[in-house]
C-alpha positions as a printed NumPy array, in Angstrom:
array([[-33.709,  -1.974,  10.473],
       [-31.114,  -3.388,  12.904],
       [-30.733,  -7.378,  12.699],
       [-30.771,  -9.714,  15.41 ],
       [-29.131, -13.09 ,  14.574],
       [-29.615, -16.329,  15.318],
       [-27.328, -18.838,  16.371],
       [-28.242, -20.814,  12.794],
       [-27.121, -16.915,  10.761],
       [-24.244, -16.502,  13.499],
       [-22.359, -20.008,  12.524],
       [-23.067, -18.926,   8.874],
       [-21.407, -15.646,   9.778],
       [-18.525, -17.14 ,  11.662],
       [-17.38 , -19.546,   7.949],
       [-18.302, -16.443,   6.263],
       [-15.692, -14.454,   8.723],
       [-13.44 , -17.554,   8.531],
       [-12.607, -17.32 ,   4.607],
       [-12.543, -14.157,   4.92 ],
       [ -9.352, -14.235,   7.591],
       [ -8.142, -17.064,   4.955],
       [ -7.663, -15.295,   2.289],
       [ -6.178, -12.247,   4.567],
       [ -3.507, -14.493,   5.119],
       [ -2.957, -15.488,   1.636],
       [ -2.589, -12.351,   1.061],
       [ -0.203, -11.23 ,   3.421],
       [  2.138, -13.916,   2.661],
       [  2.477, -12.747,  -0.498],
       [  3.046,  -8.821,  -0.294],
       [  6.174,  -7.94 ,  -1.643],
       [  8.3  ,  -5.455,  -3.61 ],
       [  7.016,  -6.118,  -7.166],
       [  4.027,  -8.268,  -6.956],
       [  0.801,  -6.596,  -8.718],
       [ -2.696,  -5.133,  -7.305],
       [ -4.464,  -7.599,  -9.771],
       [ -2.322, -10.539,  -8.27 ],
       [ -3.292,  -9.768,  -4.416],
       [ -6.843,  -9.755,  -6.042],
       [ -6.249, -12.904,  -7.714],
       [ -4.843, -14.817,  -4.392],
       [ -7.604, -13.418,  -2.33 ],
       [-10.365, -14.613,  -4.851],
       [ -9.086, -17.918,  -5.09 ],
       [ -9.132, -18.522,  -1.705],
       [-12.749, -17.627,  -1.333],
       [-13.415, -19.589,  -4.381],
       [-11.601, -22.746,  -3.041],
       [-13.54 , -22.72 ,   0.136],
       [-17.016, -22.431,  -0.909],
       [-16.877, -19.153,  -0.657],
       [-18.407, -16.021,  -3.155],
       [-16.302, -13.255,  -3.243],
       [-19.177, -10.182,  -2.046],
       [-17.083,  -7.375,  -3.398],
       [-17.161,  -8.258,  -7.176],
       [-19.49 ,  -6.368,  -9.02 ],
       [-21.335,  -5.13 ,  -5.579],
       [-22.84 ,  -1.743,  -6.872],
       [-20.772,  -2.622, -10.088],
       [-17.425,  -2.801,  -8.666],
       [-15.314,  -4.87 , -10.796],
       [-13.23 ,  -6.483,  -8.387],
       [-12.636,  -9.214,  -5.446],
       [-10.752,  -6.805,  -3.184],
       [-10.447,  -3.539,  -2.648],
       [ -6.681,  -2.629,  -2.64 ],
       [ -5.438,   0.651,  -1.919],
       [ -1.806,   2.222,  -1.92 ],
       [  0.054,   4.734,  -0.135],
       [ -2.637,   7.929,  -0.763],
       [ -5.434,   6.02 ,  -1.487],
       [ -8.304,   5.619,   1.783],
       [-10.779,   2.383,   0.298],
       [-11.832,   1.319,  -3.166],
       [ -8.88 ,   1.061,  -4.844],
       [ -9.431,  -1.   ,  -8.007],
       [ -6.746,  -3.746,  -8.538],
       [ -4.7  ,  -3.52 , -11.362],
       [ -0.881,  -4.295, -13.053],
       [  0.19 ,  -1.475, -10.713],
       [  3.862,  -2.804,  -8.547],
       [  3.94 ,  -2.246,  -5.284],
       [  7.247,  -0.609,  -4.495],
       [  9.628,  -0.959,  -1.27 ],
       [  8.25 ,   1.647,   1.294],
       [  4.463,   1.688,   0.396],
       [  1.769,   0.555,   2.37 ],
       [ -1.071,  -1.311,   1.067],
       [ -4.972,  -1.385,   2.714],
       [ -6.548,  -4.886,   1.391],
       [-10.59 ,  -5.259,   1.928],
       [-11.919,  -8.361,   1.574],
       [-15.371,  -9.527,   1.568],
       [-16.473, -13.252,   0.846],
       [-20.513, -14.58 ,   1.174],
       [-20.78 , -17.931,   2.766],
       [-24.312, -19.257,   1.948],
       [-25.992, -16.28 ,   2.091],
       [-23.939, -14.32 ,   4.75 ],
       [-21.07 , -11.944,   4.779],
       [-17.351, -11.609,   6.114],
       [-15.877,  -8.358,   5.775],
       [-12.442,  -7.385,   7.236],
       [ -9.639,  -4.834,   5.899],
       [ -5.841,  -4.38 ,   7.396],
       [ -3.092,  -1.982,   6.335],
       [  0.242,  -4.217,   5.245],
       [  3.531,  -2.61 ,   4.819],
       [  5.814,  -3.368,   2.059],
       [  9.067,  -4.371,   2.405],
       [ 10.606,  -1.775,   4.277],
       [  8.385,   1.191,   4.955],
       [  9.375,   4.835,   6.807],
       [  8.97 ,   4.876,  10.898],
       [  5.753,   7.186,  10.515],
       [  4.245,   4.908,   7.862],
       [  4.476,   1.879,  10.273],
       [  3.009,   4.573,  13.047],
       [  0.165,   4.75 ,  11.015],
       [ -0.404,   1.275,  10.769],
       [ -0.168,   0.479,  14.203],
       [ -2.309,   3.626,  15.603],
       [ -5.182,   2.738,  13.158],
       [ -4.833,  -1.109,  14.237],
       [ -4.89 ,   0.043,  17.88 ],
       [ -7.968,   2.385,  17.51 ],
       [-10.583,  -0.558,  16.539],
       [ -8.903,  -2.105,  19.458],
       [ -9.843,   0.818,  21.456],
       [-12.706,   0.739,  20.107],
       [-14.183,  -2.63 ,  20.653],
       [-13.683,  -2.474,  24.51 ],
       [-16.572,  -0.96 ,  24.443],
       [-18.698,  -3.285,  22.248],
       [-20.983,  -5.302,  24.238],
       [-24.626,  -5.473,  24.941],
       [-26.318,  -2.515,  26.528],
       [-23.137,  -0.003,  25.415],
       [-24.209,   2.436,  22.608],
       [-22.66 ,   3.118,  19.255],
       [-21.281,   6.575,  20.264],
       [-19.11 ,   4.968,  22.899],
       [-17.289,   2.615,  20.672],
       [-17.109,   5.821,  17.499],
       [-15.581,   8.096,  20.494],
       [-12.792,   5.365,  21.257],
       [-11.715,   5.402,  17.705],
       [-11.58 ,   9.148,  17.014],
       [-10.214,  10.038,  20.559],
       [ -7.161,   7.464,  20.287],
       [ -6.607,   8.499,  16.635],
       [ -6.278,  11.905,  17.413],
       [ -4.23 ,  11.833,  20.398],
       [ -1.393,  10.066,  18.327],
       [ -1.728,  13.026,  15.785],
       [ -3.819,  11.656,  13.25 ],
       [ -7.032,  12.192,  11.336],
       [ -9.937,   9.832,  11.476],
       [-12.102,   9.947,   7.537],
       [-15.455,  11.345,   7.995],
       [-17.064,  10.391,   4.391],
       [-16.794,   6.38 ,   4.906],
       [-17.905,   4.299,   8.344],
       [-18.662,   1.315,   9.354],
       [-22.052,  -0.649,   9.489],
       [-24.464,  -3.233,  10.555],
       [-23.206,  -6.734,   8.366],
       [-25.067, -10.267,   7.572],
       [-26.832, -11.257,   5.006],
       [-26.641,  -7.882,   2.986],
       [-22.959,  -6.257,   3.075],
       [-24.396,  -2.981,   4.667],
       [-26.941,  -3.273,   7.036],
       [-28.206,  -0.578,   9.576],
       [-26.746,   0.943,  11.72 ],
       [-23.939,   3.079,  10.182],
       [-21.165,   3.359,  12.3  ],
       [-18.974,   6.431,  11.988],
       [-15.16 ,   6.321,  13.516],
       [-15.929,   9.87 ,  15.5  ],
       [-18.683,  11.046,  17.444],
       [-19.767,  11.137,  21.061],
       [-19.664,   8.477,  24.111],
       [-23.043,   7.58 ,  25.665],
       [-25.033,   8.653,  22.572],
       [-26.327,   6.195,  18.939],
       [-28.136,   3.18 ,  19.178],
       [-28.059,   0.818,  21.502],
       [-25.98 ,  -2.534,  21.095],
       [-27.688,  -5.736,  22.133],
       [-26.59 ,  -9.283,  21.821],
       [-26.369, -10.511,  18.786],
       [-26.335,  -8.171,  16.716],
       [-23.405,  -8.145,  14.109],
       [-20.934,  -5.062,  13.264],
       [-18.631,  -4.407,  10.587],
       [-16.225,  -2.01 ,  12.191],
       [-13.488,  -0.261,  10.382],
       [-11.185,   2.607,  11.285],
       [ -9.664,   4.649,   8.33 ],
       [ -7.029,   6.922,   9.444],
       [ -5.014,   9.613,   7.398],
       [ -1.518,  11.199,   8.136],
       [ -3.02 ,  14.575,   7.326],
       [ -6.243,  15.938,   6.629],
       [ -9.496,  14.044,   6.95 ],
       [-11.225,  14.94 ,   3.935],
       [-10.863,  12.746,   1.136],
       [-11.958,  12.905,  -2.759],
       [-13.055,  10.292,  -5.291],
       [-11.074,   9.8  ,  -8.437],
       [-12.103,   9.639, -12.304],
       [-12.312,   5.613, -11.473],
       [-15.456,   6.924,  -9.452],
       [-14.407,   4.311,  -6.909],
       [-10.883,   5.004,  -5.353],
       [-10.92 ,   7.684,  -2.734],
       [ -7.52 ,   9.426,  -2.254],
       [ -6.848,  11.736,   0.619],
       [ -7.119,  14.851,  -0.304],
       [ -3.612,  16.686,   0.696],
       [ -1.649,  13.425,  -0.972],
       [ -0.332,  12.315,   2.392],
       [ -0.794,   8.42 ,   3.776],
       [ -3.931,   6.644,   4.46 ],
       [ -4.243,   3.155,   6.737],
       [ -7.55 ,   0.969,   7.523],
       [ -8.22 ,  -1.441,   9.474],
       [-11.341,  -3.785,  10.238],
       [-12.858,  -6.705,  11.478],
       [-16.461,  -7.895,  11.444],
       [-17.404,  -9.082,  15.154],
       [-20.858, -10.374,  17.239],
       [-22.246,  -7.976,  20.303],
       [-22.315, -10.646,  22.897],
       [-23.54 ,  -9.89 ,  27.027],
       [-20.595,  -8.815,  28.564],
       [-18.306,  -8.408,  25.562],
       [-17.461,  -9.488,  21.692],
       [-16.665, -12.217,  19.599],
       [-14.247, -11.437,  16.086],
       [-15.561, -13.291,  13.458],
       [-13.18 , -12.983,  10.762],
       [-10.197, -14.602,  12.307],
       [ -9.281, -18.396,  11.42 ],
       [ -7.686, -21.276,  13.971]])
């Protein structure tokens, strides 16, 4: 069932959104030649800690980690660990934190130190596709239109959009109805009315679309070895257009 909130849920949403953009931006700061997974995990969780905040990825569906961080190959749910990051990779960082009861969830793709023109492509085109995207999101628009955006802009500049992982409805569970893919057709899906809250997240690979799950039987790796980039926000359907939720003054 889709979720309608109220204004009471949506200012619980917007601190929710708000440590979640926090501890983006601890994060960021600190990417770097060198620096471990587990310490971008470690920043990011005690940010969420400090401001009253639960971080909503650790042990969700047993996962055994604040963040998701994934490098170079891998699509989402990388596990964080004493793996470097190297000059040239690129790093996708999903964070989720619970503010009494509700959820902030919001991914980005951050190079490191000084990554290859195409790699920085990537970055950008998947950025610019949940921008492309969310012109369409507002009340009375339908899913398909906003899923079409995505793929069509994605593929234009060459790339792939993944199939196997989407987007979804977001509040006081993590996933909430409806699932929202990053490919499909305008003018078709559900409905979007106001206030209703989305989770919407582009993953884009240099190659092929399909993906595969490693012995972990979390991280998903593309499956020709070539680059993968992500990029999401969680935002509020409004009348005439959308409010981002997981940004901070």
């Amino acid at each position: 069932m889709i979720t309608i909130k109220s204004e009471r849920e949506l200012d619980l949403m917007r601190m929710a959104g708000k440590i979640t953009a926090l501890a983006h931006q601890g994060v960021a700061k600190n990417i770097r030649p060198g620096i471990t997974t587990q310490e971008l995990n470690d920043i990011a969780e005690d940010i969420i800690r400090s401001n009253d905040g639960i971080p909503a990825f650790l042990n969700y569906m047993g996962y055994p980690a604040s963040a998701c961080i994934s490098v170079n190959e891998e699509v989402v749910h990388g596990i964080p660990s004493e793996r470097r990051l190297q000059d040239g990779d690129i790093v996708s960082v999903d964070i989720g934190a619970i503010y009494k009861g509700y959820v902030g969830d919001a991914a980005n793709t951050y190079p490191v130190g000084n990554v290859s023109e195409e790699a920085q492509r990537l970055i950008d085109v998947t950025k610019e596709s949940f921008w492309q995207g969310v012109k369409h999101a507002k009340a009375g628009a339908r899913l398909g239109d906003i899923s079409h955006a995505i793929q069509t802009y994605v593929e234009k500049n060459g790339f792939a959009v993944v199939r196997d992982y989407v987007g979804h409805g977001i509040g006081a569970a993590m996933h909430e109805s409806p699932s929202i893919p990053n490919y499909g057709v305008a003018g078709r899906g559900v409905v979007l009315r106001e206030n209703m809250t989305l989770a919407i997240e582009p993953m884009v690979n240099q190659g092929t679309y399909e993906v595969k799950v490693l012995e972990d039987q979390w991280t998903a790796v593309t499956l020709d070895g070539k680059l993968s980039a992500h990029y999401e926000h969680t935002l509020l359907i409004k009348a005439d257009t959308y409010e981002i939720l997981t940004i901070s003054d």
